[in-house]
C-alpha positions as CSV (number, residue, x, y, z in Angstrom):
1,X,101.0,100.7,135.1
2,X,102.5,97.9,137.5
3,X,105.5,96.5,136.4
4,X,106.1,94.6,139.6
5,X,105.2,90.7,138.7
6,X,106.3,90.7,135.1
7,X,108.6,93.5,133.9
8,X,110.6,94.5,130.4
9,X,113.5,92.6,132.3
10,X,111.5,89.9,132.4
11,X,110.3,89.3,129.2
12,X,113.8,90.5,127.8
13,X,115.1,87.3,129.9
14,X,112.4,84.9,128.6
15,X,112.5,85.6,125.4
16,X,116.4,84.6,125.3
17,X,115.2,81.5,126.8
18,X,112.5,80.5,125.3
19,X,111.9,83.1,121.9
20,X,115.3,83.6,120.0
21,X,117.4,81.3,118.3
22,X,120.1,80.4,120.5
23,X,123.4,83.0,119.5
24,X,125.5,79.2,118.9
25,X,122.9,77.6,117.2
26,X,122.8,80.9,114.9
27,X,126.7,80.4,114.4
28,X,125.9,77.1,113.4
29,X,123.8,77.5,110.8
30,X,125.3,80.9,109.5
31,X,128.5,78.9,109.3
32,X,126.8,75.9,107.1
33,X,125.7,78.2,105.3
34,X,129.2,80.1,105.0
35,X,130.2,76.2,103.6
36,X,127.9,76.1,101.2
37,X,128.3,78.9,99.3
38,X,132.3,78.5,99.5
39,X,131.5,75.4,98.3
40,X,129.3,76.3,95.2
41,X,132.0,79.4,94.8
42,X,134.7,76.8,94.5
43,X,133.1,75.2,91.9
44,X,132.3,78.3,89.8
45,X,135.8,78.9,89.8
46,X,136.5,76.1,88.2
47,X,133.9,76.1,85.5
48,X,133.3,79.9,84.0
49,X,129.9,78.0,82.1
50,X,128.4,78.0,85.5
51,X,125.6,80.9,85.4
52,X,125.4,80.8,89.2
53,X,126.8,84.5,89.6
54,X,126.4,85.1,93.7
55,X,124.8,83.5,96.5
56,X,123.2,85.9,99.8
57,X,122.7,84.5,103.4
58,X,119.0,86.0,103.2
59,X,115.8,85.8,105.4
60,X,115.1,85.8,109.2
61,X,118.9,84.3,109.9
62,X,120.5,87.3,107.9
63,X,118.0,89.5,110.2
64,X,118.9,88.5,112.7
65,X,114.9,88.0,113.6
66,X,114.9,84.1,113.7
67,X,112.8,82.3,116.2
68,X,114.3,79.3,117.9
69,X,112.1,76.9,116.2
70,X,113.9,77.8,113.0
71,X,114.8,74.6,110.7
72,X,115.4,75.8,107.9
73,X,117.6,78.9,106.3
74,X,117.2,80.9,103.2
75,X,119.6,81.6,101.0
76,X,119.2,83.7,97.2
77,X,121.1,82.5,94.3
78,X,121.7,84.7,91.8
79,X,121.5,83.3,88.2
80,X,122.4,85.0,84.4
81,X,119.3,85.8,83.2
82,X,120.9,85.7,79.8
83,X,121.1,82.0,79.6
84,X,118.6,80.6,82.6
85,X,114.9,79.6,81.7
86,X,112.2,81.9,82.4
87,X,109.8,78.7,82.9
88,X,109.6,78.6,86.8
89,X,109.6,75.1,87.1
90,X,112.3,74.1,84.4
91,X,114.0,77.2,86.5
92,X,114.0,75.3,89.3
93,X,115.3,71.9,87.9
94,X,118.2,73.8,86.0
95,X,119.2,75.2,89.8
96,X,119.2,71.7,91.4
97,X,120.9,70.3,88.5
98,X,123.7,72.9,89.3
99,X,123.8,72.4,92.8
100,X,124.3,68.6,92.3
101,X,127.0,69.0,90.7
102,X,128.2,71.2,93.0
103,X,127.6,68.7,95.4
104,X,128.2,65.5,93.7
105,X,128.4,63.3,96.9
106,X,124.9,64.5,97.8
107,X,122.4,62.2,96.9
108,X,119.5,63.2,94.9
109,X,117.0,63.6,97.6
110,X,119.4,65.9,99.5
111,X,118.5,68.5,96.8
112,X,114.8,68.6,95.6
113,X,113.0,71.1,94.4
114,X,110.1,72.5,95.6
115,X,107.2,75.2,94.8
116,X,109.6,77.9,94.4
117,X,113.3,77.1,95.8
118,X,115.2,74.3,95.7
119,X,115.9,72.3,99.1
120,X,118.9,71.4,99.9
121,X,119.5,69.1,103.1
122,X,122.6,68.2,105.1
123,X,122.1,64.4,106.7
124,X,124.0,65.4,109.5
125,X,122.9,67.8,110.8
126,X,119.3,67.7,110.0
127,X,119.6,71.8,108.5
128,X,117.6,72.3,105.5
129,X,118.7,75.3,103.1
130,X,115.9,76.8,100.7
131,X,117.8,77.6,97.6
132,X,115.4,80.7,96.2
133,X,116.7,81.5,92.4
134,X,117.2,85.2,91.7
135,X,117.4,86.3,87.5
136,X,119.7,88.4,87.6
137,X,120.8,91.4,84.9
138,X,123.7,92.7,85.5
139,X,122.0,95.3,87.6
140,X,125.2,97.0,90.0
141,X,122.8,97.3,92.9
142,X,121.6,93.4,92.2
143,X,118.1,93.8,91.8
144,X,117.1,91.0,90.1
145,X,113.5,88.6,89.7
146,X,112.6,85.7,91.8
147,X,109.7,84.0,92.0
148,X,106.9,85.5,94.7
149,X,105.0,83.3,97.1
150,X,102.1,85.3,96.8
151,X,101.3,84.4,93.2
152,X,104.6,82.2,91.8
153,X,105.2,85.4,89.4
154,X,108.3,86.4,89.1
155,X,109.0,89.8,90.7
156,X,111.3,92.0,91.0
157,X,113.8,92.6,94.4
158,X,116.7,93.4,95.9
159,X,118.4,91.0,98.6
160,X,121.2,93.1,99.4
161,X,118.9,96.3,99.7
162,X,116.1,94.3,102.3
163,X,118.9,93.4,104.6
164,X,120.1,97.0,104.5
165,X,116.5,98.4,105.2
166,X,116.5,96.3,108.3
167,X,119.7,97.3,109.7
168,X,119.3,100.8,109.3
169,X,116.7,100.5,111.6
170,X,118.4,98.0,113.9
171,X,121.2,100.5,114.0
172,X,118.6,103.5,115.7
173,X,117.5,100.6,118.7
174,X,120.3,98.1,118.7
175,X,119.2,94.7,120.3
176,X,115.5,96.4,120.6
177,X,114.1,96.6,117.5
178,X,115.6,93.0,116.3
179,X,114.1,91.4,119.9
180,X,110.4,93.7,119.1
181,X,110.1,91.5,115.7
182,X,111.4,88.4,117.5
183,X,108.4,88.8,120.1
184,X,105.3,89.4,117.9
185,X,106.4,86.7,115.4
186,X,106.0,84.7,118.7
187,X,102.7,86.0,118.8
188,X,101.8,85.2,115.1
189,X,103.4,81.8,115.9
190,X,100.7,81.0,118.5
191,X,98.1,82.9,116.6
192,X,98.3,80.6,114.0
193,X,98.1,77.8,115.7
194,X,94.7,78.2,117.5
195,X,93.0,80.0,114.8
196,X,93.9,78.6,111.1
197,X,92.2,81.5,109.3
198,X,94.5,83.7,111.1
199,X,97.4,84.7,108.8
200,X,100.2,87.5,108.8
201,X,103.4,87.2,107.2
202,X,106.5,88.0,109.2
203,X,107.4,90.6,106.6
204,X,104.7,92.6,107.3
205,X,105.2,92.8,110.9
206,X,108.9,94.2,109.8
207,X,107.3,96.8,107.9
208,X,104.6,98.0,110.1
209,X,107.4,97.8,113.2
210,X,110.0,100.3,110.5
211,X,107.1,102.1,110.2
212,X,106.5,102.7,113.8
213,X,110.4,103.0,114.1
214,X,110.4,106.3,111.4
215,X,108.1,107.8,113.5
216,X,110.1,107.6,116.5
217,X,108.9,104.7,118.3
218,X,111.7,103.7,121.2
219,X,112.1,99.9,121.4
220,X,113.3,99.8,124.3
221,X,110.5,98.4,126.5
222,X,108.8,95.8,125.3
223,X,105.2,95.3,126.3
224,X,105.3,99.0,125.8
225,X,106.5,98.1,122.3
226,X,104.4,96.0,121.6
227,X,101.4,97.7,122.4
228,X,102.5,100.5,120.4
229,X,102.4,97.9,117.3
230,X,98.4,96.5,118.6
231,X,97.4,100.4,119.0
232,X,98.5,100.5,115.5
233,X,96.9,97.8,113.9
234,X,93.7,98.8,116.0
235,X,93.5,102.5,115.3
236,X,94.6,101.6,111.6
237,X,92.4,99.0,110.8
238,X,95.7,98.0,108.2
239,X,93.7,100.5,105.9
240,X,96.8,102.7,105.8
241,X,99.5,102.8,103.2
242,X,103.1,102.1,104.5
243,X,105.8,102.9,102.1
244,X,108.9,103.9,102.7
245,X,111.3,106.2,100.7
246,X,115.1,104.5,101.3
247,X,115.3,103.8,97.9
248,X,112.3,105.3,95.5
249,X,109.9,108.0,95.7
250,X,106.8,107.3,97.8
251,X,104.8,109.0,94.9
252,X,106.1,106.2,93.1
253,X,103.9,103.7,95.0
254,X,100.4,104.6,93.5
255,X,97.7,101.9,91.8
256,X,97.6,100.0,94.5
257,X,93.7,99.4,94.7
258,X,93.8,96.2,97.3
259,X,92.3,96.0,101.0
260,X,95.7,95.7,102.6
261,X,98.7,98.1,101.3
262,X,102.0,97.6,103.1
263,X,104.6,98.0,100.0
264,X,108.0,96.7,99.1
265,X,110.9,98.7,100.4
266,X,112.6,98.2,97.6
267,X,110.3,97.5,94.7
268,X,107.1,100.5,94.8
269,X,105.1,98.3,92.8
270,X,105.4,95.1,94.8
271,X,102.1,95.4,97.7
272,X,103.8,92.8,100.1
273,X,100.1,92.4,101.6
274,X,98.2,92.3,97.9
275,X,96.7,89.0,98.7
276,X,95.5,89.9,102.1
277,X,91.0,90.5,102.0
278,X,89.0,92.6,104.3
279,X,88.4,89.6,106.3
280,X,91.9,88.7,106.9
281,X,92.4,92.1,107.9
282,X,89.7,92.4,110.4
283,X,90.9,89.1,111.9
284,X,94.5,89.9,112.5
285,X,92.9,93.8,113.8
286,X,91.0,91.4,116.2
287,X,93.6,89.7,117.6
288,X,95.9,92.9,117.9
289,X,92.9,94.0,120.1
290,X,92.8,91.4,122.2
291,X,96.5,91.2,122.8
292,X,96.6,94.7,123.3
293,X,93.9,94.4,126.1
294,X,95.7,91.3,127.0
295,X,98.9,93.5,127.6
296,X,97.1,96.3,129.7
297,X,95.0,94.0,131.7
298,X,98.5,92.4,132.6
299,X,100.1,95.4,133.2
300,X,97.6,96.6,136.1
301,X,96.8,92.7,137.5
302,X,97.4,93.1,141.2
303,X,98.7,89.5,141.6
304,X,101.6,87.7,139.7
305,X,99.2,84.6,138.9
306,X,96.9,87.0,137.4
307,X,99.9,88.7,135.5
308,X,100.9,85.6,133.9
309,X,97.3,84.6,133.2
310,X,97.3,87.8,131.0
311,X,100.5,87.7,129.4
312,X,99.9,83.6,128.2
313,X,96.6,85.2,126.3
314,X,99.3,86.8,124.2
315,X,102.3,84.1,124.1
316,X,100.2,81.2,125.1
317,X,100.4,78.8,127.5
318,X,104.0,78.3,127.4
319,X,105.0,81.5,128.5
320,X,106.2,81.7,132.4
321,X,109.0,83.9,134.6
């Protein structure tokens, strides 16, 4: 396949440009969020009452996946579960109480809560930080319960133990693997923009890529990467189990009866994809196809016009060397 008009190099190059959060603009917002746990640490310190135990840089930022349209940053709060309320709402007001007065020159609409973490926003600037309360139990590896977007349950997890999961397979591609995610959340990005049905959380591409990574995918070329994911998704129809065995038994992950069953890392009975029907299924299996066929019919285009038509099918229209 022809490599000549658009090559790894050059989507490598683009993607800095145009895909990943800027390497400053990271340190920016990995620094506020240094700041504000220092500053809720400070104030813990001082008052041994407070059931605010530890706070985790966590998501996309503490990846090391985030997209440069990031605005916002996640960050897990661990709370005693001993003395917090197991009422998800009141849970929530009890955590913004805590951070106001942890913040007392804040002003109450710079921390709100919402659905299921509290927001809290620096005027200057313009970051937002999703607060996401943890229950925690004195557990020495700190698993602990937060409340799931799926369902607003409270399920069980692992902060510490997801960011590990994702380095160890980091560690086997360096900057590949990391830029691989980066790339097809680009895709979902524009995906889910032209077609409003189409949905497919960013953990699940993690997984399925850690899947592809066990079995010995190399990273380092990306559209043959990335085709490696579509085949996937194609051939698999995202009928197969994925589970992993870094920190349980795969045998533990059984009675899972829905559509979709891409599990938890860290918690066997938590299907990361249990909301996921046979008709979302077969619409993100379409678009892999056509991306995938987007990909080869770029790859043998005879004309660099041509190659860039191809390649925009999958990145859209912005998307130019």
């Amino acid at each position: 396949m022809s490599r000549i008009h658009v090559s790894h190099t050059d989507i490598a190059n683009w993607a800095v440009n145009k895909v990943n959060l800027p390497k400053d603009k990271a340190a920016e917002y990995r620094e506020q969020a240094k700041r504000l746990r220092e500053k809720v640490q400070a104030y813990i310190s001082e008052h041994p009452d407070f059931t605010l135990r530890k706070m985790l840089l966590s998501g996309s930022l503490a990846k090391g996946t985030a997209l440069r349209s990031l605005n916002d940053i996640d960050i897990a709060c661990y709370i005693s579960g001993a003395d917090a309320p197991q009422d998800i709402p009141k849970l929530l007001d009890y955590l913004a109480e805590r951070l106001r007065k942890a913040f007392p020159n804040f002003s109450p609409e710079q921390v709100k809560p919402q659905t299921y973490s509290v927001t809290v926003s620096f005027k200057g600037s313009g970051l937002d930080v999703d607060i996401v309360p943890v229950l925690y139990y004195e557990d020495p590896d700190w698993y602990g319960k937060l409340v799931s977007q799926q369902d607003g349950s409270f399920l069980e997890t692992c902060i510490p133990r997801h960011l590990e999961f994702i380095r160890k397979r980091k560690s086997r591609n360096e900057v590949h693997f990391a830029q691989v995610i980066r790339l097809l959340k680009y895709w979902v990005r524009n995906q889910k923009i032209e077609n409003e049905s189409f949905k497919f959380k960013s953990f699940m591409v993690e997984l399925i890529l850690s899947k592809l990574s066990d079995d010995g995918l190399d990273f380092s070329d990306y559209p043959e990467a990335m085709q490696h994911f579509y085949t996937y998704i194609a051939k698999s129809n995202l009928k197969e189990m994925i589970v992993f065995g870094d920190y349980y038994s795969v045998l533990n992950a059984t009675g899972h009866n829905e559509p979709v069953k891409i599990i938890d890392p860290v918690n066997s009975n938590n299907n990361a994809s249990k909301l996921y029907t046979i008709q979302q299924a077969q619409i993100i299996t379409d678009a892999a196809l056509e991306a995938g066929d987007a990909i080869d019919a770029a790859l043998s285009a005879t004309t660099k016009e041509k190659t860039i038509y191809y390649w925009r099918k999958v990145f859209g229209s912005s998307f130019n060397i």
